[in-house]
C-alpha positions in Angstrom: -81.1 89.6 -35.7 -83.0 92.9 -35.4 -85.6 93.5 -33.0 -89.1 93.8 -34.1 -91.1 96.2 -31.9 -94.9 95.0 -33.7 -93.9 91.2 -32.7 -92.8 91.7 -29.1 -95.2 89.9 -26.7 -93.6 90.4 -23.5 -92.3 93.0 -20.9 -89.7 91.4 -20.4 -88.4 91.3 -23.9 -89.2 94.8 -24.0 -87.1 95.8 -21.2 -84.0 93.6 -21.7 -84.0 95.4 -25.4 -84.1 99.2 -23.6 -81.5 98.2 -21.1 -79.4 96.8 -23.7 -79.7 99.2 -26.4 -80.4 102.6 -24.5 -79.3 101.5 -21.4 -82.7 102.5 -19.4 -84.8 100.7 -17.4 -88.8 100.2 -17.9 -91.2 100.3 -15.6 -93.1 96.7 -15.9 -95.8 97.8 -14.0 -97.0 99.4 -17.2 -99.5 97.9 -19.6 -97.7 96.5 -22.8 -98.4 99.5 -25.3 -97.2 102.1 -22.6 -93.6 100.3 -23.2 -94.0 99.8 -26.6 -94.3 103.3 -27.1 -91.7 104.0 -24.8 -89.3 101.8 -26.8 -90.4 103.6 -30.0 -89.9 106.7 -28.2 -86.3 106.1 -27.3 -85.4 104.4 -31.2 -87.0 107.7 -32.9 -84.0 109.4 -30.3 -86.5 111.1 -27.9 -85.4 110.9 -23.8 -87.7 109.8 -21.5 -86.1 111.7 -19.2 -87.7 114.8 -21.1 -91.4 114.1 -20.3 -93.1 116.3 -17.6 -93.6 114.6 -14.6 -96.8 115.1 -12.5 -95.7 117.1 -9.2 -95.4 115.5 -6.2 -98.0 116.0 -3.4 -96.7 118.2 -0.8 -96.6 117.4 2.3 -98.0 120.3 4.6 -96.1 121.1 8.0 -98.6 120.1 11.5 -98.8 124.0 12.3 -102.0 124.1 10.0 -103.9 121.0 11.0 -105.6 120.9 14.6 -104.5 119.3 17.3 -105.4 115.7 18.4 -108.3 115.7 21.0 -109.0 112.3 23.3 -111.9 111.3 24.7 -112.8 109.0 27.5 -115.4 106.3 27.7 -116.5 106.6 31.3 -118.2 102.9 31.1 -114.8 101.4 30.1 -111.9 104.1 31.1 -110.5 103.7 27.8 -109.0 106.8 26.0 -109.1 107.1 22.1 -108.6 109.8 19.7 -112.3 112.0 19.0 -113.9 111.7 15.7 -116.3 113.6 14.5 -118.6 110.7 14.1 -118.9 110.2 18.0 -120.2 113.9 18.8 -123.7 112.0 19.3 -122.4 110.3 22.1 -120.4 113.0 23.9 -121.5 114.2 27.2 -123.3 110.5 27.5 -120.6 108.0 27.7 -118.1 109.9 26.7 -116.1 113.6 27.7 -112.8 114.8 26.5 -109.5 114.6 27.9 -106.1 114.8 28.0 -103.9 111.4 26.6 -103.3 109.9 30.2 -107.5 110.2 30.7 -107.4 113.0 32.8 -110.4 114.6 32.4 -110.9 118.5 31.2 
């Protein structure tokens, strides 16, 4: 029986046809008519391998970023990482440190 692309109604149909016939898996994540036209892609003898492929972010190396600062809350002695967002309280409950609380 050949396989009617228009009739398909699922992804899993879909896929079981692209491993079979072109031996290539489909990502199922994909709405219905993305693998639909994949399939018709690889019966009309076009690669998926072919399309381009959105780069990669890149990961950039610690040497531009600044370093961590810590600050302690001198109600609590607790040390945590400084955020901008807690500059209003710095120099009332709070002062910067080092990681262990020592203060600066």
């Amino acid at each position: 029986m050949a396989f009617d692309l228009e009739t398909c109604r699922s992804k899993d149909e879909l896929e079981s046809v692209a491993r079979q016939m072109f031996n290539v898996e489909l990502d199922k994540r994909k709405k219905l008519d993305d693998l639909k036209d994949e399939v018709r892609l690889l019966m009309n003898g076009d690669d998926l391998l072919e399309k381009p492929e959105e780069p990669e972010p890149t990961t950039s190396s610690k040497a531009g970023k600044k370093p961590l600062q810590f600050v302690l809350n001198k109600n609590t002695n607790i040390v945590f990482i400084y955020n901008p967002k807690l500059k209003k309280r710095m120099g009332v409950d709070l002062e910067f440190c080092d990681q262990q609380g020592n203060r600066l």
